[in-house]
C-alpha positions as CSV (number, residue, x, y, z in Angstrom):
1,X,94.6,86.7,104.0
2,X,93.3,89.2,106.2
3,X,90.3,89.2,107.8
4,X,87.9,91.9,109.9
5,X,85.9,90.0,112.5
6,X,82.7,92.7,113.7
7,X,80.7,90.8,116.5
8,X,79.6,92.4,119.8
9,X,79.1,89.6,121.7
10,X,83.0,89.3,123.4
11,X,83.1,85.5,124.3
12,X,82.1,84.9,120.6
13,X,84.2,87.0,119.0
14,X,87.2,85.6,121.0
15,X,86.2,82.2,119.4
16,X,85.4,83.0,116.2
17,X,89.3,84.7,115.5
18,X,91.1,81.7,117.4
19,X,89.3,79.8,115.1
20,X,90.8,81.8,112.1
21,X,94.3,82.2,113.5
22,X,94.3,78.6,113.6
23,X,93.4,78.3,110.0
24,X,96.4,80.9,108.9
25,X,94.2,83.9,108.6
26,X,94.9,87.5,109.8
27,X,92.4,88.4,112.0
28,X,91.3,91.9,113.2
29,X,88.1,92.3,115.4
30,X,85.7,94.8,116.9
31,X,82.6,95.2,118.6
32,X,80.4,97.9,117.0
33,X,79.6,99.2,113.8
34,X,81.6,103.1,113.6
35,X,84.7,101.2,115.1
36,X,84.0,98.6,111.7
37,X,84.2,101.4,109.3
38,X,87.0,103.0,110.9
39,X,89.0,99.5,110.0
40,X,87.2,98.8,106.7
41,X,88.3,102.6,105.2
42,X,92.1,102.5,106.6
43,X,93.2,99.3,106.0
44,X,93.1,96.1,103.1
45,X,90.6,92.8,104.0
46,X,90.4,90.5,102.1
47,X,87.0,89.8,103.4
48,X,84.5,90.9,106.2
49,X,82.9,88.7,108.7
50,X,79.7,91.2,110.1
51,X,76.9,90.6,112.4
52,X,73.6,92.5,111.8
53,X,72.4,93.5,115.3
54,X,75.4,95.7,116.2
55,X,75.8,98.8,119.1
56,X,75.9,102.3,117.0
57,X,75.6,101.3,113.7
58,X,74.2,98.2,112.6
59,X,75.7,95.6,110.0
60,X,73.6,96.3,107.3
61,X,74.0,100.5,107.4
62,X,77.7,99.1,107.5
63,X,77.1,97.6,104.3
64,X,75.3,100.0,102.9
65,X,78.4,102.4,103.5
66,X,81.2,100.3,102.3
67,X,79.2,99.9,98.9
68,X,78.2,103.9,98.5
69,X,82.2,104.5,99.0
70,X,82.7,101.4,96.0
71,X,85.0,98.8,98.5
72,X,84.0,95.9,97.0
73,X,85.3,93.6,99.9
74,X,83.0,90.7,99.8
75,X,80.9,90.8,103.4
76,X,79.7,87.5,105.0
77,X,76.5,88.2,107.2
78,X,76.8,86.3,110.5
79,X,73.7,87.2,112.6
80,X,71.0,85.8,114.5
81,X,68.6,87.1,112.2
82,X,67.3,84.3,110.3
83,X,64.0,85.7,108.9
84,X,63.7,85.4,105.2
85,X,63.3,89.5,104.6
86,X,66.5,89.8,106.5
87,X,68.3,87.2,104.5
88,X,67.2,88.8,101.5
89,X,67.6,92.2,102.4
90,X,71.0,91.7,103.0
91,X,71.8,90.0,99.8
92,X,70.1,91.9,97.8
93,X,72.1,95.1,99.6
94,X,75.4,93.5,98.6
95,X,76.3,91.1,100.8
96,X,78.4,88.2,99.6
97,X,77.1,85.2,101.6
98,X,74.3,85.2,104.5
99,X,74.7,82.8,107.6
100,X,72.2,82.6,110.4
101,X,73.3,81.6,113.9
102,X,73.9,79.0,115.3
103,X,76.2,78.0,112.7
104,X,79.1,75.8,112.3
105,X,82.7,76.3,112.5
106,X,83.2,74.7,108.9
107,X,80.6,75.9,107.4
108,X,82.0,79.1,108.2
109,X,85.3,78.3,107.0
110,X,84.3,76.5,103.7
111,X,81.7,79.7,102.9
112,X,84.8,82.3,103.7
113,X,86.8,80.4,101.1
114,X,83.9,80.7,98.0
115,X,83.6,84.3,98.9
116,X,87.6,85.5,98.8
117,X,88.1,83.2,95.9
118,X,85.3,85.4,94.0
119,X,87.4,88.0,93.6
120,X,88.7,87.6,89.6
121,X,92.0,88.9,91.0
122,X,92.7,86.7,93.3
123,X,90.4,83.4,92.4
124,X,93.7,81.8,91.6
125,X,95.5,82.7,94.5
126,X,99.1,82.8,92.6
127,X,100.2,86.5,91.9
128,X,103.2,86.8,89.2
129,X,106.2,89.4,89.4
130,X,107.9,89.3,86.0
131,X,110.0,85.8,86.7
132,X,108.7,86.1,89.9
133,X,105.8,83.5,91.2
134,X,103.8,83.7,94.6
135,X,102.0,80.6,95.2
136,X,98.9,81.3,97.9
137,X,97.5,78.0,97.8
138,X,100.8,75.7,99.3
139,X,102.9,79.3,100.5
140,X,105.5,78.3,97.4
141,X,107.6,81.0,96.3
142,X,109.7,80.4,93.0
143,X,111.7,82.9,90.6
144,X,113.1,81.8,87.3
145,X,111.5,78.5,88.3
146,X,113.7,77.9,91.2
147,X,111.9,77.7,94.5
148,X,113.0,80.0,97.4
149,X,112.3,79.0,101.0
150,X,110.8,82.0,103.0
151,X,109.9,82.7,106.6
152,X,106.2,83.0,107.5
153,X,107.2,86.5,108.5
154,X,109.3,86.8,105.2
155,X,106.1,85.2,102.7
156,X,103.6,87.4,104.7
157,X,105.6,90.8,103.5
158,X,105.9,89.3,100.3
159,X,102.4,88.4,99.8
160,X,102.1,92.1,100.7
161,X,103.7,93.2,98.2
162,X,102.7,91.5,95.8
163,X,99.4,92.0,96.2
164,X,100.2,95.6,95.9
165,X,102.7,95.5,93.5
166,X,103.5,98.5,91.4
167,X,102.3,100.5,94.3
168,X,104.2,102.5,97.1
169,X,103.3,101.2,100.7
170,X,104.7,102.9,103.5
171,X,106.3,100.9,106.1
172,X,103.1,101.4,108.5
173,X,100.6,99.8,106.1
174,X,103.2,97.3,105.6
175,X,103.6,96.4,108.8
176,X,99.5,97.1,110.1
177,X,98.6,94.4,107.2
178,X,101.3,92.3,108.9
179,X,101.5,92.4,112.5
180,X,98.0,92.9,114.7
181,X,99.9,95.5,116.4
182,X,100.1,99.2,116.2
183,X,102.8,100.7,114.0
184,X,105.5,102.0,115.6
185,X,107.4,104.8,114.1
186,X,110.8,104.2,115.7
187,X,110.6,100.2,114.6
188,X,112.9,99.4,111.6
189,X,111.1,95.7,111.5
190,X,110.1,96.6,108.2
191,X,113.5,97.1,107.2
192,X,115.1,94.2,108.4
193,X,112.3,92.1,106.3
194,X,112.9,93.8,103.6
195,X,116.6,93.2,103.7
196,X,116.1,89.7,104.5
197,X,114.0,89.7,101.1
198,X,115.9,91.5,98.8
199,X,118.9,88.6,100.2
200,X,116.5,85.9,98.6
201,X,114.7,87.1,95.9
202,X,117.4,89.6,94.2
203,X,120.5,89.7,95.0
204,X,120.9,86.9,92.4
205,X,119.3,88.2,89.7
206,X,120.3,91.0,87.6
207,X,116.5,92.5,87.6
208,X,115.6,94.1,90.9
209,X,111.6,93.5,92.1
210,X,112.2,95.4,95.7
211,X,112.6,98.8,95.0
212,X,112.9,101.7,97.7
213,X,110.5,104.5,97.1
214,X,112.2,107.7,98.8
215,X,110.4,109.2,101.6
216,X,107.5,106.3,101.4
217,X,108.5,103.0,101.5
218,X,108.8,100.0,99.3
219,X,107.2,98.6,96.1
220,X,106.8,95.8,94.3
221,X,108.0,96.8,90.6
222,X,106.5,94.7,88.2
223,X,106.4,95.1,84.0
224,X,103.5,92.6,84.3
C-alpha cells in the first residue's frame, strides 16, 4: 500500500516513514499543505497521514479540497490539536480517523489498518483476475490454483495492476506508484518487469492477463 506522509516538522517526518517502510508500506512525504495536494491529485494513496497546523495551507483546507474534487482517500488526522472542536471539526469534515499528539507508534499503525480496510474494494485485500488471484494479506499469488513465487519488485507491479485492472497505466504511473523516485523517460525498468511477469503468469496459459496498450502502456485485462 501506498502511503502520503504531510508533517512539517522534518525530524518527525523522517520517523514516522521509517516507521512505515519497515512495516511494508510505500511511503511518500512532504512538508506543507499546496506541496500535499500536488501529490494527492497526480498520484494513487491508499491513505493519507495529515497534520493540521501546516505552512501554506493547513490540513483541514487540505481536506476540505480533496473531498470538493470527490477523492475519497481515507485521511488520518495526526496533529497536536487535541481540543474537542478540532476533533470534531475534522471528523465531521471528512476525516477518517483523528489522532492527537503525542501518540504511539502502534496505535498509529493498528488505526491505519481500520481505515484502508474501509474501503469496500479493498476490505478483503485479495483482488481476482479471471483465474488469476492476488493475495494482499500473506503476498500469495496463485493462477488456476497454482501458486506462483514473485519478486517484491515483481508482486509490487502486479499489485499495480491489479488494482487497476482493465485500465491503461503508462509506464510513469507505473513506475511513480512503484519506486519513490522520479520517472525516467529513457528507463525501460518497466519493461523488464513486465517481461519478467508475463514469464510467470502467462506464458503458460492460453489466456493472456498482461496486455500492451500501444502508445500507453500496460493493462490488466480482466472479464471479471
Amino acid at each position: 500500500m501506498r502511503l502520503l506522509v504531510v508533517e512539517d516538522e522534518k525530524d518527525l517526518n523522517r520517523i514516522i516513514v521509517r516507521t512505515l517502510e519497515a512495516e511494508g508500506y510505500l511511503i511518500d512525504a512532504c512538508y506543507n499543505g499546496m506541496d500535499a495536494m500536488a501529490y494527492i491529485t497526480t498520484i494513487e494513496y491508499d491513505a493519507v497521514i495529515l497534520d493540521v497546523m501546516l505552512p501554506e495551507l493547513n490540513g483541514f483546507e487540505v481536506l476540505k479540497r480533496m473531498r470538493s474534487l470527490k477523492l475519497e482517500i481515507p485521511v488520518l488526522f495526526l496533529t497536536a490539536r487535541d481540543r474537542v472542536e478540532d476533533i470534531v471539526f475534522g471528523l465531521n469534515s471528512g476525516a477518517d480517523d483523528y489522532m492527537v499528539k503525542p501518540f504511539s507508534f502502534d496505535e498509529l499503525l493498528a488505526r491505519i489498518r481500520v481505515i484502508t480496510r474501509r474501503n469496500p474494494e479493498v476490505r478483503e485485500n485479495i483482488y481476482q483476475c479471471g483465474d488469476l488471484v492476488i493475495n494482499c494479506n500473506d503476498r500469495s499469488v496463485t493462477r488456476q490454483g497454482k501458486e506462483i513465487a514473485l519478486s517484491p519488485k515483481e508482486y509490487a507491479v502486479l499489485e499495480y495492476l491489479a488494482r487497476n485492472k482493465n485500465v491503461a497505466l503508462t509506464r510513469s504511473q507505473i513506475e511513480s506508484n512503484i519506486w519513490d523516485m522520479d520517472y525516467d523517460n529513457e528507463s525501460n525498468v518497466i519493461d523488464v518487469y513486465i517481461r519478467y511477469l508475463r514469464k510467470k503468469i502467462d506464458d503458460d496459459y492460453e489466456e493472456k492477463l498482461i496486455q500492451t496498450v500501444r502508445g500507453v502502456g500496460y493493462m490488466l485485462k480482466c472479464e471479471k
